[in-house]
N, C-alpha and C positions, 0 to 999 in steps of 0.2 A: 547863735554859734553854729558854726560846718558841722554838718555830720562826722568829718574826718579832725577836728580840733575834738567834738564831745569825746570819740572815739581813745585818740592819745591823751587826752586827760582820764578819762576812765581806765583805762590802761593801764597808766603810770600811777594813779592811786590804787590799783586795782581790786574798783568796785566793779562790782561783778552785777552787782544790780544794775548799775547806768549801762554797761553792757552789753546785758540782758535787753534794754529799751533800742539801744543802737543799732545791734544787730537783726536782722530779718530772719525769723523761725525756717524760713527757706534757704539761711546761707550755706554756701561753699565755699570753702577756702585752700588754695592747692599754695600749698608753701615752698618754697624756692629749692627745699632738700624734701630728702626722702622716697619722693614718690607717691606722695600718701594726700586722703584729699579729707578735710574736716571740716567738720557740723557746726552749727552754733555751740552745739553743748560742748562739744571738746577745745572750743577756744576759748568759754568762762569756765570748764576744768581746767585748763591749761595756765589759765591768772589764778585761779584759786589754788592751787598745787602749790605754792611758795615758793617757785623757780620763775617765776615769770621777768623775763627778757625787760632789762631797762635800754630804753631809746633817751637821743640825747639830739640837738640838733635838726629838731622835728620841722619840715619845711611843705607846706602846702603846695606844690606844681601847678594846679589846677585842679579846679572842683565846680561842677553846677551841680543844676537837680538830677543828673542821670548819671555821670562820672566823676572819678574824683583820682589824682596820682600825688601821692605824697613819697616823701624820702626822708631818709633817717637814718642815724648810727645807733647800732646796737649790740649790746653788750649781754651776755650770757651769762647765768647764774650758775652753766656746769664749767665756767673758765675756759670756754672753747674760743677760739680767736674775734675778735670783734666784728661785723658787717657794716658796711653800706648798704642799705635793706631800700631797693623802690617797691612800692604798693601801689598795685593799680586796682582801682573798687567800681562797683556799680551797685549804684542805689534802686533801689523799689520800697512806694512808700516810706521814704525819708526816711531809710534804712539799710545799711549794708548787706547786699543781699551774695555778694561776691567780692573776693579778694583774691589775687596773686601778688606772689612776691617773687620776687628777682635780685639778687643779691652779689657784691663785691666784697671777698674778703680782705683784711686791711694790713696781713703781713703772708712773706711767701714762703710761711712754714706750716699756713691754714691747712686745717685736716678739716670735712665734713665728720660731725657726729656721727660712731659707728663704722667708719670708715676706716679700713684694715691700708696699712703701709707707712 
């Protein structure tokens, strides 16, 4: 199986253990909002917290042993407008060791989270 299929399956059951194996103890993760940049541990806090973002549509772009760009629609458990979410990853040790996300909202009344107006 791809690192990026174990990934969205662990994900979407959100076992936080197969997660835990996925992820590289060195990961970084800078997500498409905020401004903010997270650890391994805050992204299996982040599935274990019971708010965890369901994806739908899950499509593999490309992936070897060093890169990988996937894309997917996702849906928000605070009822925030749904995305087009791309992720682009790099592996070390057959493991995510980095991820960004880059994102299209899917109506034009979308508010980022937090976001005053």
């Amino acid at each position: 199986m791809s690192i990026i299929a174990a990934y969205n399956e662990a994900w979407e059951n959100e076992n936080t253990e197969a997660l835990g194996e996925i992820i590289h103890d060195d990961c970084v993760f800078n997500p498409h909002v905020g401004g903010i940049t997270m650890s391994k541990s805050d992204i299996i806090g982040f599935v274990s917290g019971g708010n965890t973002p369901k994806s739908e549509q899950n499509r593999i772009l490309f992936e070897n042993d060093e890169v990988g760009v996937a894309h997917s629609i996702v849906h928000f458990a605070n009822g925030s407008t749904s995305e087009a979410v791309l992720s682009f990853m790099r592996f070390k040790d057959g493991k995510i060791v980095s991820m960004e996300t880059g994102a299209t909202p899917l109506s034009d009344d979308y508010k980022v989270v937090g976001q005053s107006n």
